[in-house]
N, C-alpha and C positions, 0 to 999 in steps of 0.2 A: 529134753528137759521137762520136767512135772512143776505145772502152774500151781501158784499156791491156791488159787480161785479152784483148783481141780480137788483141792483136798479137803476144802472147807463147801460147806452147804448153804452160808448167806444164800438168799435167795429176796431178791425185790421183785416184785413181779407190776408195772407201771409204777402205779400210788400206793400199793399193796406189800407190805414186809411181812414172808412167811419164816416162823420162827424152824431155823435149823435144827433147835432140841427137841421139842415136843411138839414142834407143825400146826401151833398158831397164828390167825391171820388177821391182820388189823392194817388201817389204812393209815399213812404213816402223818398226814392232818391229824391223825384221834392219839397219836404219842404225846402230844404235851411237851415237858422240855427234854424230854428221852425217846426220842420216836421212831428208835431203833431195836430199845429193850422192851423183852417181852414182859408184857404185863403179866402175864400166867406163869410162867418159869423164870421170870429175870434172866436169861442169856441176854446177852447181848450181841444184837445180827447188823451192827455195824458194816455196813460195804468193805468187803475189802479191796486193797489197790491190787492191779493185775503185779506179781510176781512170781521172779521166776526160781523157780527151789534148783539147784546145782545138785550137780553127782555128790552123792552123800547125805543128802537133807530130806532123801524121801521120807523118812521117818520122822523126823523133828516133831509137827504135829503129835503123831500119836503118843511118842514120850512126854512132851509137853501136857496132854491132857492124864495123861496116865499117873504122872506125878502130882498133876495138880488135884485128879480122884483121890489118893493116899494120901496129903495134903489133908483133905477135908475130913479125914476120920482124926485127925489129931482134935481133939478137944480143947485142950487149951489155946487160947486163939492168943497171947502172947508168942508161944511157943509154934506154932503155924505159920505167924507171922517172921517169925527167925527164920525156919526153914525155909520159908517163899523166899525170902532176901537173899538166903545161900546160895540156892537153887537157879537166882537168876544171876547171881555173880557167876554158878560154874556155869550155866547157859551162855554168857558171856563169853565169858574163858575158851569154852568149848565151840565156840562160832556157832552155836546153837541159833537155827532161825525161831523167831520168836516175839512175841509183843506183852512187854513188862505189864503193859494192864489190863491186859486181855487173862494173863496169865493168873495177877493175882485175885482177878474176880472170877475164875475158875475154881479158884483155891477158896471163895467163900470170905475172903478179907474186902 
């Protein structure tokens, strides 16, 4: 089985949150009431819980990101927002591993 901690880059290092996107580093006392999200890129390097991804879901991640890049070229952000909500209904649907607000703040909503 492929750990979801294996697929994802969070990384805390003691008191230290080194950002996954762009690999900036800030001591998680200087986040304020977000002391996860990067102040330079806004990702969010939230810990994630150790889980285990099941035959079939090696990929989830990547499509997950991949739709929510395509996502972010839609301009209308009513219209973004429609899609994101579909998108996680067929996530749903589709036993898609995944986390709704990790997803939609990928998407830039």
């Amino acid at each position: 089985m492929i750990k979801l901690k294996d697929i994802l880059n969070e990384t805390i290092d003691g008191s230290k949150v080194i950002c996954d996107k762009c690999h900036w580093t800030w001591d998680i006392s200087d986040g304020g009431n977000h002391p996860y999200t990067c102040h330079k890129c806004g990702n969010d390097n939230t810990p994630i819980k150790e889980v285990e991804v099941g035959q079939g879901h090696e990929n989830d991640r990547d499509m997950i990101v991949g739709v929510a890049e395509i996502l972010r070229m839609v301009d209308d952000m009513n219209n973004r927002k429609e899609i994101a909500e579909a998108m996680l209904r067929k996530f749903k649907s589709e036993d898609v591993i995944h986390n709704a607000k990790e997803f939609l703040t990928l998407c830039g909503i």
